[in-house]
PDB file of the backbone (N, CA, C, O) and the ligand in Angstrom, with CONECT records:
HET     ZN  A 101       1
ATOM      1  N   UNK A   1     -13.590 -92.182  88.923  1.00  0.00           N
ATOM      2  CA  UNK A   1     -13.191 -93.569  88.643  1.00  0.00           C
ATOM      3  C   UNK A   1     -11.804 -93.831  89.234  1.00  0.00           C
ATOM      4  O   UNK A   1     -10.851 -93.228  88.742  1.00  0.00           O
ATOM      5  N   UNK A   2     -11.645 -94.537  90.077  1.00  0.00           N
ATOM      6  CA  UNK A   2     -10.127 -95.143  90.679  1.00  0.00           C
ATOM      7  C   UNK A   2      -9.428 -95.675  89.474  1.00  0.00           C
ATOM      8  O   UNK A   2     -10.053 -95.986  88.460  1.00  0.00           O
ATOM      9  N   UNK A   3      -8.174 -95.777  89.577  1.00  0.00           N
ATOM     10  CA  UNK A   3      -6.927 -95.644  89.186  1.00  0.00           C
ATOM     11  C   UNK A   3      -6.204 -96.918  89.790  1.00  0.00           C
ATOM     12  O   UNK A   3      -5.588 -96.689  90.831  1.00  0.00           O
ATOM     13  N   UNK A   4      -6.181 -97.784  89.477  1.00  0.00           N
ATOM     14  CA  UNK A   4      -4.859 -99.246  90.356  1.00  0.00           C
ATOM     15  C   UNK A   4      -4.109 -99.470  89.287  1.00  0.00           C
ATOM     16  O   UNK A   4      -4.350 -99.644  88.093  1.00  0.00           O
ATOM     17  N   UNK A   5      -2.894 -99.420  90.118  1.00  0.00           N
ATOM     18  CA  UNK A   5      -2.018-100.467  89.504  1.00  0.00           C
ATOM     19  C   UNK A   5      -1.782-101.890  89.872  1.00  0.00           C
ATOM     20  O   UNK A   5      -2.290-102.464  90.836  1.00  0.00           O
ATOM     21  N   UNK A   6      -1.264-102.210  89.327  1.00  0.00           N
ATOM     22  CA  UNK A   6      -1.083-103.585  88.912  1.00  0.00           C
ATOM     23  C   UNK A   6       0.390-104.472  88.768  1.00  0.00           C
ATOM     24  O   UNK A   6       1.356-103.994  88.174  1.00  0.00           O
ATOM     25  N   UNK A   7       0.395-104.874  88.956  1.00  0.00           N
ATOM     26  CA  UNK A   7       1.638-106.027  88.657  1.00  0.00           C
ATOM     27  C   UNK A   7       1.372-107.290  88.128  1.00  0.00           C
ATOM     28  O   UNK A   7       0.432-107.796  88.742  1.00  0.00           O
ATOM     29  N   UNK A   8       1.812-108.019  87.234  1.00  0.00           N
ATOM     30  CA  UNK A   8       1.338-108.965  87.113  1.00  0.00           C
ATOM     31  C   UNK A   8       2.234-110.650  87.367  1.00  0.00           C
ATOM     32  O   UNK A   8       3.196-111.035  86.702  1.00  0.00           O
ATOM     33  N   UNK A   9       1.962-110.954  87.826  1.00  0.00           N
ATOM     34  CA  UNK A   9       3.003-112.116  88.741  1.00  0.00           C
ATOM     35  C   UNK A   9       3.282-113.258  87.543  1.00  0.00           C
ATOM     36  O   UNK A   9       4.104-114.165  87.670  1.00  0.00           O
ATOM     37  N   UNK A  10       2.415-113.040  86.315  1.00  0.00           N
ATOM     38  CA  UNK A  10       2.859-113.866  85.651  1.00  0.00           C
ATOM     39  C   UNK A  10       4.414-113.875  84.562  1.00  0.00           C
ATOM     40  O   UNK A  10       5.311-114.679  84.308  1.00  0.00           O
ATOM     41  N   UNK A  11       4.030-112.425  84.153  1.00  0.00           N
ATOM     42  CA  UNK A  11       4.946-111.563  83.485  1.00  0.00           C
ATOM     43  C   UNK A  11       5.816-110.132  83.942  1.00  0.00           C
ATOM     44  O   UNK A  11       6.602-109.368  83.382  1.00  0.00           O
ATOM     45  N   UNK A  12       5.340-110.222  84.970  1.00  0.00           N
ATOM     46  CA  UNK A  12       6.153-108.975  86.220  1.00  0.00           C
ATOM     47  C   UNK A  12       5.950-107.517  85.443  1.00  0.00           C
ATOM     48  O   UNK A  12       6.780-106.610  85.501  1.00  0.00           O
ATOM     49  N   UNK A  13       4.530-107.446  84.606  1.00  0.00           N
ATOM     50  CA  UNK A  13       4.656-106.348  83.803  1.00  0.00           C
ATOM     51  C   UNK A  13       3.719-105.634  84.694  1.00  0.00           C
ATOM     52  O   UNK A  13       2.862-106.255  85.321  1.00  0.00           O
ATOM     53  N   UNK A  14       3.849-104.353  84.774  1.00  0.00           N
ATOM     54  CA  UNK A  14       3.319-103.553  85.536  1.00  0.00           C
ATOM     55  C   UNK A  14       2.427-102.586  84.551  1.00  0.00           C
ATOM     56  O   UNK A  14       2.815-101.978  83.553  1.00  0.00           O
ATOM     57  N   UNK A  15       0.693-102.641  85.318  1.00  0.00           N
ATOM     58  CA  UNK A  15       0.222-101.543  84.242  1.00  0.00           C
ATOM     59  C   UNK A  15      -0.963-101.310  85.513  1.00  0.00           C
ATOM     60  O   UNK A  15      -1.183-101.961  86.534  1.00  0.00           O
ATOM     61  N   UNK A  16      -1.862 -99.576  84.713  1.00  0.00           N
ATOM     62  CA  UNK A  16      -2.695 -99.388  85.511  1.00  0.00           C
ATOM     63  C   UNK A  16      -3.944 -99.514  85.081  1.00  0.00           C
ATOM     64  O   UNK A  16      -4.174 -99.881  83.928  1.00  0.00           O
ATOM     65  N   UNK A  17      -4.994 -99.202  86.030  1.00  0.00           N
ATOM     66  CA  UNK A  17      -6.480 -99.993  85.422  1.00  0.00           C
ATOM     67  C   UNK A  17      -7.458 -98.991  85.616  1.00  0.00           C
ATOM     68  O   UNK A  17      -7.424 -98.523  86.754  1.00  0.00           O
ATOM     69  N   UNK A  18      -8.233 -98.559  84.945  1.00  0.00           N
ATOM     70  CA  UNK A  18      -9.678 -97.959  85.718  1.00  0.00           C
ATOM     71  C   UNK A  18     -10.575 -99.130  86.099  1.00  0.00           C
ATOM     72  O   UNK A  18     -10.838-100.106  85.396  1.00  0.00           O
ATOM     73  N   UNK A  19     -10.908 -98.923  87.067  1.00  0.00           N
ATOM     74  CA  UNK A  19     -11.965 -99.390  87.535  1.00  0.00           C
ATOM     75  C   UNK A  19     -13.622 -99.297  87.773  1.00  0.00           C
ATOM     76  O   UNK A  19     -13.919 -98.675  88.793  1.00  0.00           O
ATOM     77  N   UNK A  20     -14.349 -99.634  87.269  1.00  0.00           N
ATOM     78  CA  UNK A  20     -15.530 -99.099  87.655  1.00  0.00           C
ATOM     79  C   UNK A  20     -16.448 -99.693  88.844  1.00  0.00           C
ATOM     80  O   UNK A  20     -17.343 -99.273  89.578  1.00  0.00           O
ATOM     81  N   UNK A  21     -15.745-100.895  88.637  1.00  0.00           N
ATOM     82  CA  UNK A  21     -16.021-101.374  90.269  1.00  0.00           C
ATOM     83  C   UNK A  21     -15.277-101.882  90.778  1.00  0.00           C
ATOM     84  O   UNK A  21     -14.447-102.385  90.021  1.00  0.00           O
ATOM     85  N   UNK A  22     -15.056-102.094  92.164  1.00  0.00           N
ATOM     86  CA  UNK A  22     -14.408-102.515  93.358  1.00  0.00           C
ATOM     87  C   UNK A  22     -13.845-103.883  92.718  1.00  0.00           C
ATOM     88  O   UNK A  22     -12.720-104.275  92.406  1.00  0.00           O
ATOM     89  N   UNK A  23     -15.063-104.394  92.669  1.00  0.00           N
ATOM     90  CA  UNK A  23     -15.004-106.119  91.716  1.00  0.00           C
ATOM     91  C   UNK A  23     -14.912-106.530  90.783  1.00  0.00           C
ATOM     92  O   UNK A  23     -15.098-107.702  90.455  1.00  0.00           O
ATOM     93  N   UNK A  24     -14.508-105.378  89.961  1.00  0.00           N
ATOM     94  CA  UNK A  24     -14.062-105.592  88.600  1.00  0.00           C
ATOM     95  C   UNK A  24     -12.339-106.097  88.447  1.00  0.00           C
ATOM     96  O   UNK A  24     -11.482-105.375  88.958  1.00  0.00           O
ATOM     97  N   UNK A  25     -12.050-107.011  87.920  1.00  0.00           N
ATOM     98  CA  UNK A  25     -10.728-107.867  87.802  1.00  0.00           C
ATOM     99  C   UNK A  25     -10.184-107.627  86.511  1.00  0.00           C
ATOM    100  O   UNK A  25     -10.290-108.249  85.454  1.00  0.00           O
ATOM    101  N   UNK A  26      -9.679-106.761  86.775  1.00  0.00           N
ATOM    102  CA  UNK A  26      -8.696-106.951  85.263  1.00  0.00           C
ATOM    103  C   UNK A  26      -7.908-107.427  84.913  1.00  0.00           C
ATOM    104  O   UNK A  26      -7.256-108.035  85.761  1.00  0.00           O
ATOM    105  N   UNK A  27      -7.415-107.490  83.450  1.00  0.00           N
ATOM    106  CA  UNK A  27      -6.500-108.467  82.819  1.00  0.00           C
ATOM    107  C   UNK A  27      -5.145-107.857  82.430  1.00  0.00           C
ATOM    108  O   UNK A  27      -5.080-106.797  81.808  1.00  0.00           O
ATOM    109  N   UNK A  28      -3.425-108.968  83.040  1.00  0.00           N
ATOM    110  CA  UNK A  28      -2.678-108.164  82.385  1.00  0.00           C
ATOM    111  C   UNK A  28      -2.908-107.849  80.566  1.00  0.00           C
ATOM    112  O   UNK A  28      -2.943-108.742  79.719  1.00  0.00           O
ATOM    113  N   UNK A  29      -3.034-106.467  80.312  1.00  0.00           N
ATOM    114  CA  UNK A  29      -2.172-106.474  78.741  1.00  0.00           C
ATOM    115  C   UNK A  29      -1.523-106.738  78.024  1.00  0.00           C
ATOM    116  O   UNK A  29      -1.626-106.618  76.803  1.00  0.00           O
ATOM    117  N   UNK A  30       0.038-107.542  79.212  1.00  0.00           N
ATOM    118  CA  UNK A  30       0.407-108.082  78.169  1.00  0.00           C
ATOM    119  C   UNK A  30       0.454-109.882  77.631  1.00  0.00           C
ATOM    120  O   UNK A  30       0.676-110.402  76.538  1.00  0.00           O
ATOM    121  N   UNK A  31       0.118-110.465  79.049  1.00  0.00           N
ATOM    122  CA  UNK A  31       0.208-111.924  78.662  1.00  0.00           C
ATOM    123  C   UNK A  31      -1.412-112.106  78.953  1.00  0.00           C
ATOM    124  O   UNK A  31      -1.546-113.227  79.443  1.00  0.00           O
ATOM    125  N   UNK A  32      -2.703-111.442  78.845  1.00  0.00           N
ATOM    126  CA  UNK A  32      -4.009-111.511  79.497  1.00  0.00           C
ATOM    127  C   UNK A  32      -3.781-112.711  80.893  1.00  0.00           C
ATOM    128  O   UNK A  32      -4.467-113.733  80.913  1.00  0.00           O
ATOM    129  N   UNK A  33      -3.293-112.572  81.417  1.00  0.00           N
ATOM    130  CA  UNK A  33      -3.317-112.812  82.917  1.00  0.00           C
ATOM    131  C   UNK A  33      -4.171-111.916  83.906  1.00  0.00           C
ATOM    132  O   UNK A  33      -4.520-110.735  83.896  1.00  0.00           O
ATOM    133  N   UNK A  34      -4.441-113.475  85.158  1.00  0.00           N
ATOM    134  CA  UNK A  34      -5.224-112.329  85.939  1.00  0.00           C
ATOM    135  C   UNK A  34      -4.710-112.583  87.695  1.00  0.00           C
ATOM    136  O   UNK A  34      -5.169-112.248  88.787  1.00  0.00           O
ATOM    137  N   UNK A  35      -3.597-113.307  87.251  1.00  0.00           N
ATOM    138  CA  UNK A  35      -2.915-112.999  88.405  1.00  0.00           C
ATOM    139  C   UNK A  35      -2.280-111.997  88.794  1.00  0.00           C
ATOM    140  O   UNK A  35      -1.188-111.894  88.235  1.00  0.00           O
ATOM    141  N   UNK A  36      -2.591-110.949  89.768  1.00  0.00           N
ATOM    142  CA  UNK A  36      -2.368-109.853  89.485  1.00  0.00           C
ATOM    143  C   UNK A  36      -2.442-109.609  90.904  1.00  0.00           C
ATOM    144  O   UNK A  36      -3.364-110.139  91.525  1.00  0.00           O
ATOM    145  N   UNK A  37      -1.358-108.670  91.686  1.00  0.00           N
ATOM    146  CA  UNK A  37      -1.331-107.828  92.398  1.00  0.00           C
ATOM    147  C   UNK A  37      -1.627-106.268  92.757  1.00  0.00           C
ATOM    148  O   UNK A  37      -1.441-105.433  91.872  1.00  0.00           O
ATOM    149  N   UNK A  38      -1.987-105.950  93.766  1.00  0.00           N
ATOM    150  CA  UNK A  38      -2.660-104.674  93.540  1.00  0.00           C
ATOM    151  C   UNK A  38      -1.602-103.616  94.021  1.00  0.00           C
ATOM    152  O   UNK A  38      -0.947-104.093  94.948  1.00  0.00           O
ATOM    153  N   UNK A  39      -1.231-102.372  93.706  1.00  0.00           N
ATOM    154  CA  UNK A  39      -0.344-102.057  94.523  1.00  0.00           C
ATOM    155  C   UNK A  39      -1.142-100.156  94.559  1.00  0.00           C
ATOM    156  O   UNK A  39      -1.728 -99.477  93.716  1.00  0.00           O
ATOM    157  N   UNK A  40      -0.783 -99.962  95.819  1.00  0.00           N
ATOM    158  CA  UNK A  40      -1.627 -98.713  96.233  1.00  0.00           C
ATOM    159  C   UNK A  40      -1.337 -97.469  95.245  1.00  0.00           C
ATOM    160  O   UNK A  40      -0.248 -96.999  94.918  1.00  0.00           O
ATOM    161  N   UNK A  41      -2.493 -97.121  94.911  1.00  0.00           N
ATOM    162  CA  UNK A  41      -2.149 -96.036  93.708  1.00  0.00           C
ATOM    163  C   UNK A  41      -1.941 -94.592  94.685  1.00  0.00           C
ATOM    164  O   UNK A  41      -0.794 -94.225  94.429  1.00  0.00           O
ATOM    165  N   UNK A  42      -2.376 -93.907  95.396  1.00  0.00           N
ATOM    166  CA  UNK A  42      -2.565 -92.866  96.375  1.00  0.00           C
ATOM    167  C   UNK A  42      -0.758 -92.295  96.204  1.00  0.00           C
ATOM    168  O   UNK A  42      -0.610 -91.083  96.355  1.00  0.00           O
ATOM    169  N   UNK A  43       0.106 -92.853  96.004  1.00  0.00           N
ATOM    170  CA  UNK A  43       1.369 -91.961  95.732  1.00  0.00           C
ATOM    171  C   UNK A  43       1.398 -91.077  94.888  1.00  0.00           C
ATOM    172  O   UNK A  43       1.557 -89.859  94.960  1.00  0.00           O
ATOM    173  N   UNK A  44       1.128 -92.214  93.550  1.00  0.00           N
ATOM    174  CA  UNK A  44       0.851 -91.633  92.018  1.00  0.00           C
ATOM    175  C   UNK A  44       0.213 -90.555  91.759  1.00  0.00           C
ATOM    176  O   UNK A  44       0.589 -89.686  90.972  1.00  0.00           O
ATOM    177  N   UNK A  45      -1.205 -90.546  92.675  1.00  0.00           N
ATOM    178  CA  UNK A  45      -2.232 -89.709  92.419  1.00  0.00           C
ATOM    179  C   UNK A  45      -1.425 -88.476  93.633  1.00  0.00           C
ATOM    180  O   UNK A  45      -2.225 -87.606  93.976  1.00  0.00           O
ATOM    181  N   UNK A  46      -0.795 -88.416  93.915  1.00  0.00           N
ATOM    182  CA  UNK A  46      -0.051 -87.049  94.812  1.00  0.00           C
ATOM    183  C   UNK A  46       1.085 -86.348  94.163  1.00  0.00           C
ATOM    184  O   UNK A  46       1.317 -85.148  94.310  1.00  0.00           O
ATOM    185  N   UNK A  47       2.041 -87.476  93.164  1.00  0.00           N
ATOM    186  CA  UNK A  47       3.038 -87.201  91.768  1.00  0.00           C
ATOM    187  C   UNK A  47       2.384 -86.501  91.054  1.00  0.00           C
ATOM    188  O   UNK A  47       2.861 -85.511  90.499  1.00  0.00           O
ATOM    189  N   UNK A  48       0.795 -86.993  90.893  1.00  0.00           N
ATOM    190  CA  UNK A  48       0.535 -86.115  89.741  1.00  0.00           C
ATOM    191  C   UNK A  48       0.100 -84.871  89.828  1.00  0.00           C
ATOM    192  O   UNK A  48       0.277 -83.948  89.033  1.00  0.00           O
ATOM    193  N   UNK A  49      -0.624 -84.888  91.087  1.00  0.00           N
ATOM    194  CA  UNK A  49      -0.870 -83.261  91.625  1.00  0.00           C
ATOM    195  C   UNK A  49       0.736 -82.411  91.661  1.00  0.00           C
ATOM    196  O   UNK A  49       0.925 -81.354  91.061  1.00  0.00           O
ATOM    197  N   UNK A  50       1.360 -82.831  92.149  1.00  0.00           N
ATOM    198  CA  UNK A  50       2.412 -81.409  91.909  1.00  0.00           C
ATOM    199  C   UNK A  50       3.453 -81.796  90.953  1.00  0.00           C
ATOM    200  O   UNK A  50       4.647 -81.533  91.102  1.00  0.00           O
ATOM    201  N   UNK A  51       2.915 -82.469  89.909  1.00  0.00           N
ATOM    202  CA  UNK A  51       3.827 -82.393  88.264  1.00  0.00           C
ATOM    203  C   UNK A  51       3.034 -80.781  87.369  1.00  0.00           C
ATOM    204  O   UNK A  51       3.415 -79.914  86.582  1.00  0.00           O
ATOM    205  N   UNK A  52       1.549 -81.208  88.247  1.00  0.00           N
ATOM    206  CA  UNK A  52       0.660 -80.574  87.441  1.00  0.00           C
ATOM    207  C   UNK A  52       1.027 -79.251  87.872  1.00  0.00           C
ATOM    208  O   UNK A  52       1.466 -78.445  87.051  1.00  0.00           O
ATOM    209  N   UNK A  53       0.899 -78.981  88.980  1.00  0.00           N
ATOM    210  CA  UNK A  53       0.952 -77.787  89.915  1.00  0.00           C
ATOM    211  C   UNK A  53       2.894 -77.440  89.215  1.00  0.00           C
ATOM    212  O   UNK A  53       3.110 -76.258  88.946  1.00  0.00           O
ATOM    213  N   UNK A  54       4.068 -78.423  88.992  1.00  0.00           N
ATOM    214  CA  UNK A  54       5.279 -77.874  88.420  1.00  0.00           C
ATOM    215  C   UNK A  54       4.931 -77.405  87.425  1.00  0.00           C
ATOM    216  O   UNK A  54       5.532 -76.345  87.254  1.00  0.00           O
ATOM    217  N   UNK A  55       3.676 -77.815  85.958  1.00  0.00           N
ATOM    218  CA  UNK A  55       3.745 -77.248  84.726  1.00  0.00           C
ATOM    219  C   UNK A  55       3.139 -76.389  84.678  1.00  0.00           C
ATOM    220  O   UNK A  55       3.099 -75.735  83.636  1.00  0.00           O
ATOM    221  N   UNK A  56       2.173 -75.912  86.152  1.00  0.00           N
ATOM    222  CA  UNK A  56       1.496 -74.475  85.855  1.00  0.00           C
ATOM    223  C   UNK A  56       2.685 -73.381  86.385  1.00  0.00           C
ATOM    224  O   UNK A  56       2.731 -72.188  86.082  1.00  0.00           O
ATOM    225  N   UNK A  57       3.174 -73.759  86.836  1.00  0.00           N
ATOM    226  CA  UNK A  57       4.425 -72.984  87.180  1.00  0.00           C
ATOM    227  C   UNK A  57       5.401 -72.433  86.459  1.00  0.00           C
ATOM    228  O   UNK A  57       5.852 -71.288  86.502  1.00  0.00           O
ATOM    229  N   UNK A  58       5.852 -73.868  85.410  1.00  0.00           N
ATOM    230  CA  UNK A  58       6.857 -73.132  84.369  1.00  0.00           C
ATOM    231  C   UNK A  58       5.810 -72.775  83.344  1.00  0.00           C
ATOM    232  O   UNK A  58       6.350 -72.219  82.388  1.00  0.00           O
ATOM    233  N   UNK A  59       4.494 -72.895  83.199  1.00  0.00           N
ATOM    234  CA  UNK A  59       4.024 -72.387  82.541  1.00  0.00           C
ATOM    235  C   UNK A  59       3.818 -70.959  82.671  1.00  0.00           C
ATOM    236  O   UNK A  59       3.384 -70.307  81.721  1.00  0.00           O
ATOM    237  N   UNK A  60       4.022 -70.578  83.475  1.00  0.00           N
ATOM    238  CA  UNK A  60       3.699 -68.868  83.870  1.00  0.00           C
ATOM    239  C   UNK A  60       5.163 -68.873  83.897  1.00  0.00           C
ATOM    240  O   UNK A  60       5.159 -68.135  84.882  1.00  0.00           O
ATOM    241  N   UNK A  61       5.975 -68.991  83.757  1.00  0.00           N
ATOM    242  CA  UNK A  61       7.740 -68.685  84.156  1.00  0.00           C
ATOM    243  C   UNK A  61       7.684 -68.426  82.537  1.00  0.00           C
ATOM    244  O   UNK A  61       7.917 -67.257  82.231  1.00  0.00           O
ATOM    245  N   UNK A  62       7.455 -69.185  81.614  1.00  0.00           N
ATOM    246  CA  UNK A  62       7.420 -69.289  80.519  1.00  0.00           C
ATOM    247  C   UNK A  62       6.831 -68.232  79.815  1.00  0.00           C
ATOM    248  O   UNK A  62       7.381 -67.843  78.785  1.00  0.00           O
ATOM    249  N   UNK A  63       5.662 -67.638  80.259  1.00  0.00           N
ATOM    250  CA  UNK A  63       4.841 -66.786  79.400  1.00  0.00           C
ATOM    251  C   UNK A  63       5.408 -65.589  80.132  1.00  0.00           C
ATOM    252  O   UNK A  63       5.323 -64.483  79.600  1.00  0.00           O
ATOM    253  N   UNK A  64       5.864 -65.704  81.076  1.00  0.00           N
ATOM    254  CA  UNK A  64       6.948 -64.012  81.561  1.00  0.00           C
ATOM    255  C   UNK A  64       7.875 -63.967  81.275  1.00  0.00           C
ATOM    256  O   UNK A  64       8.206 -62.815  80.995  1.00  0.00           O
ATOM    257  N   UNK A  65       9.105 -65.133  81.087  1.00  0.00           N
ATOM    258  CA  UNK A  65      10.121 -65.091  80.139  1.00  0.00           C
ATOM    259  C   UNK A  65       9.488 -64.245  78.486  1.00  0.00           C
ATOM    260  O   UNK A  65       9.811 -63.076  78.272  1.00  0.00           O
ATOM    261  N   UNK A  66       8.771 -64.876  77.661  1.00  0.00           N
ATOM    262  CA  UNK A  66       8.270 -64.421  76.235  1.00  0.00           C
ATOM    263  C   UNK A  66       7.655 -63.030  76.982  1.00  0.00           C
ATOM    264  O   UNK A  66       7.796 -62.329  75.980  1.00  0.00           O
ATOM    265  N   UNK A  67       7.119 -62.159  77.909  1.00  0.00           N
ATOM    266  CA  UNK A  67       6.706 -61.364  77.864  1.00  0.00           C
ATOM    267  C   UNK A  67       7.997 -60.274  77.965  1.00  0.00           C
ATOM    268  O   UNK A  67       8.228 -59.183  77.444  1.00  0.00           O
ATOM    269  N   UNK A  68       8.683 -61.113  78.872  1.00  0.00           N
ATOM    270  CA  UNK A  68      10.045 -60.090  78.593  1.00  0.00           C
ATOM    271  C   UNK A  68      11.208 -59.948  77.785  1.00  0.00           C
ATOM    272  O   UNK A  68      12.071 -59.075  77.883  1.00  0.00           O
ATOM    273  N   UNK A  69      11.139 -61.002  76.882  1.00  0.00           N
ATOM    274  CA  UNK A  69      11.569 -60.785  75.461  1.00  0.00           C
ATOM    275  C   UNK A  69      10.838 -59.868  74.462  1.00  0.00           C
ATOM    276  O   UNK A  69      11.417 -59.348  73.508  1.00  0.00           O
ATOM    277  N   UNK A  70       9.943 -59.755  74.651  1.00  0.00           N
ATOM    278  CA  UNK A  70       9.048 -58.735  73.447  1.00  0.00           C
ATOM    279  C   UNK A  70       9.228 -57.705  74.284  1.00  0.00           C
ATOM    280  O   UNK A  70       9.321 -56.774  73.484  1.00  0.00           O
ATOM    281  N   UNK A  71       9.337 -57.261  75.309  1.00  0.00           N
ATOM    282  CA  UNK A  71      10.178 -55.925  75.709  1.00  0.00           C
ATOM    283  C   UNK A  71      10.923 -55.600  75.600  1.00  0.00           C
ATOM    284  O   UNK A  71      11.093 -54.381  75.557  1.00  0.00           O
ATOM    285  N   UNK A  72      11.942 -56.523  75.471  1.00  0.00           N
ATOM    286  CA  UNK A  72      13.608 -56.226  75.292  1.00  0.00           C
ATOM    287  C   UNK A  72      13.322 -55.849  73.880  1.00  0.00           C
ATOM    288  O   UNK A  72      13.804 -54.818  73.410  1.00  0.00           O
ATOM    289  N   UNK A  73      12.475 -56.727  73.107  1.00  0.00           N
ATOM    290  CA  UNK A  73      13.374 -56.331  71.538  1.00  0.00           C
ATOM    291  C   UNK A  73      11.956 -55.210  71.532  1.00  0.00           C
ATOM    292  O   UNK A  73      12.181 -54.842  70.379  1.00  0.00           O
ATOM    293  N   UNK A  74      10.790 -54.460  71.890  1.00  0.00           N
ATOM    294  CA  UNK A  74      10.221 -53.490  71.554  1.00  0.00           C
ATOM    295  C   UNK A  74      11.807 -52.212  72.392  1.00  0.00           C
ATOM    296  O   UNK A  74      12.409 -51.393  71.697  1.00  0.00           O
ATOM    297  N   UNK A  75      12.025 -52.386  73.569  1.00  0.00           N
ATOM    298  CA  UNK A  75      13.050 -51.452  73.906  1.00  0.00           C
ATOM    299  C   UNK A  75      14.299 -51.475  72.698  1.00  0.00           C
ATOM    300  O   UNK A  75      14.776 -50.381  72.398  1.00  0.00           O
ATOM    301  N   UNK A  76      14.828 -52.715  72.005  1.00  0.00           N
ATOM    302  CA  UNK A  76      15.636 -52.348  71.257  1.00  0.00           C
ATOM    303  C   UNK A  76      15.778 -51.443  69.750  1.00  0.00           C
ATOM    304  O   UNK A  76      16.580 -50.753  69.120  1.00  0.00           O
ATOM    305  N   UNK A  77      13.876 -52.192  69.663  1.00  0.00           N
ATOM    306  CA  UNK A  77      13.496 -51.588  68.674  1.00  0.00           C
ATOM    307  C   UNK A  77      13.641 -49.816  68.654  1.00  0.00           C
ATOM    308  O   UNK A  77      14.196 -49.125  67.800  1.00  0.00           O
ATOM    309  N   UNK A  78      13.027 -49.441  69.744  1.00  0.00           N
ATOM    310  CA  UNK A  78      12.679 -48.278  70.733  1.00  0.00           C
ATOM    311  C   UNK A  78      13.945 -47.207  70.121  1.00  0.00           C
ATOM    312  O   UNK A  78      13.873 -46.311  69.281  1.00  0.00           O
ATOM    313  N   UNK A  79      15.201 -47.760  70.991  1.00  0.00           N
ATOM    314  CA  UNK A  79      16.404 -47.227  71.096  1.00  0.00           C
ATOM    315  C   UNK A  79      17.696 -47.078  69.538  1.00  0.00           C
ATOM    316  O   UNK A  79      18.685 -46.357  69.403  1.00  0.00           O
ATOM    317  N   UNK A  80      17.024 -48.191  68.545  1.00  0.00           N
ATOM    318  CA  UNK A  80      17.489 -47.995  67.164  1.00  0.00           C
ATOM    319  C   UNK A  80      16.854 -47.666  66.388  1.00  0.00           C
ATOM    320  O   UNK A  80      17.022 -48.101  65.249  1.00  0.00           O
ATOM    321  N   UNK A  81      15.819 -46.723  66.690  1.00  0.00           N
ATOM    322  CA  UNK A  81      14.960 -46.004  65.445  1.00  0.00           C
ATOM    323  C   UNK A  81      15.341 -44.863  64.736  1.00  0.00           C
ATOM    324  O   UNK A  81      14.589 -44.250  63.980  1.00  0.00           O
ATOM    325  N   UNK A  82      16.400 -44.599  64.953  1.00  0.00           N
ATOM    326  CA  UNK A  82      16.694 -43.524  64.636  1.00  0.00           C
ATOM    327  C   UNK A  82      17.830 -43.020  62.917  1.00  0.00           C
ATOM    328  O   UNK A  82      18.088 -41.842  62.671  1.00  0.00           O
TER     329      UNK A  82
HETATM  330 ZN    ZN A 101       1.276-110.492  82.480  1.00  0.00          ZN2+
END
């Protein structure tokens, strides 16, 4: 399902739409207006690929940080058992 945004010329409020068809016209949300500009979504949808691709990233940065904290404190544990 495509993704547009929108502007709306009545209220300059900007929102996005699914579409299910080409010819489907949607309404602003906030004043139901349908004067409306289209503005190319294809950036957005490239933002969101490497936001996604940044949180799988610190997501693994993240789970090797915590993996090397439970080493440190099993090594501290390790080294004050005594
Ligand atoms: Zn509006």
């Amino acid at each position: 399902m495509p993704i547009y945004e929108y502007v709306c010329r009545g209220c300059e409020n900007e929102f996005e739409a699914w579409l299910r068809k080409e010819s489907e016209i949607p309404t602003c949300p906030s004043c139901k207006g349908v004067d409306l500009e289209k503005k190319l979504s294809l950036p957005r949808v490239h933002g969101e690929g490497s936001r996604e691709k940044a949180m799988r990233a610190a997501k693994k940065r993240d789970s090797a940080q915590a993996k090397e904290s439970t080493y440190t404190q099993e090594q501290y544990e390790a080294n004050h058992d005594d």
